[in-house]
C-alpha positions in Angstrom: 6.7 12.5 2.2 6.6 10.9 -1.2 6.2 7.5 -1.1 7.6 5.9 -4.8 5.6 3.2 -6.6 7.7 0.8 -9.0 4.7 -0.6 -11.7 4.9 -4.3 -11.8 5.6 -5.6 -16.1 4.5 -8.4 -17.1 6.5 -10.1 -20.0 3.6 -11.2 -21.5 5.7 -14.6 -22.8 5.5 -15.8 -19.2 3.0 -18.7 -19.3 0.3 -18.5 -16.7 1.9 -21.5 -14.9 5.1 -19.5 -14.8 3.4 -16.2 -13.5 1.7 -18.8 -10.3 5.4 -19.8 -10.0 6.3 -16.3 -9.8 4.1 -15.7 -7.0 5.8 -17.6 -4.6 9.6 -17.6 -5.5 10.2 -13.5 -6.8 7.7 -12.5 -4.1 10.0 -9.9 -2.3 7.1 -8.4 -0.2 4.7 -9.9 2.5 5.2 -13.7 2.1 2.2 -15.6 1.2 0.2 -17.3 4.0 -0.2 -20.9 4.2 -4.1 -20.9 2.6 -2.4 -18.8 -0.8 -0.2 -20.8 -0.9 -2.3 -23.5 -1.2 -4.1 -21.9 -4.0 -1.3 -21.5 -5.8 -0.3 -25.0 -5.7 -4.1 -26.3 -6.4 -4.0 -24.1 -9.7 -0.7 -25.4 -10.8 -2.1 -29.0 -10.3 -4.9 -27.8 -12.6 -2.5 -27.5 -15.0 -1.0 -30.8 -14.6 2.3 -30.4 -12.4 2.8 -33.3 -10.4 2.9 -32.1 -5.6 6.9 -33.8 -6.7 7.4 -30.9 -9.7 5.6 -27.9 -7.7 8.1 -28.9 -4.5 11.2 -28.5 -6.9 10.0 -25.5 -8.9 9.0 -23.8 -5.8 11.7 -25.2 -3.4 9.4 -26.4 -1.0 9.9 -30.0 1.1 7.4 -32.9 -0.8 5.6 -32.7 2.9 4.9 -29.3 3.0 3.3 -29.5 -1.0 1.3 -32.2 0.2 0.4 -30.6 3.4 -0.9 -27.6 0.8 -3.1 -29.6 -1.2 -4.6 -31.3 2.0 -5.3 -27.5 3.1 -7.0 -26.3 -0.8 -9.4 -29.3 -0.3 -9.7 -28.3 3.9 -13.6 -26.7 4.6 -13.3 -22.9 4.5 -14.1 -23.0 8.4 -10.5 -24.1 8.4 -9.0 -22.2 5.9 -10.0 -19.0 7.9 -8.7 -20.1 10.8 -5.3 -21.2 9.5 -5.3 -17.7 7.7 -6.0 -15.8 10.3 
């Protein structure tokens, strides 16, 4: 009843932006839910990507990017619901 754990590297020449990136499009566990999702996309616009740039990086439809940042700027009240 071992259970093995494979430690997660970083290569430490991955730019922040790149590790957000990461996130989304290696993620080969439990997909992100719609509110993390959103985070990840209001951070990257901190860093000047463009809803147009995050869809193509991330390969998400322009709608759905959009549809994220509407969520990052939604009242928690909302956010918790959506997560839950």
């Amino acid at each position: 009843g071992i259970e093995p754990r494979i430690p997660l590297i970083s290569d430490r020449s991955d730019s922040e932006e790149q590790r957000l990136i990461n996130t989304i499009i290696c993620n080969t566990g439990l997909r992100l839910n719609p509110v993390e999702e959103a985070d990840v996309v209001q951070r990257l616009m901190a860093y000047h990507y463009k809803p147009k740039e995050i869809a193509k990086k991330l390969g998400f439809d322009i709608r759905y990017v959009n549809n994220l940042v509407l969520l990052a700027s939604a009242p928690k009240k909302l956010k918790d619901m959506v997560a839950d």
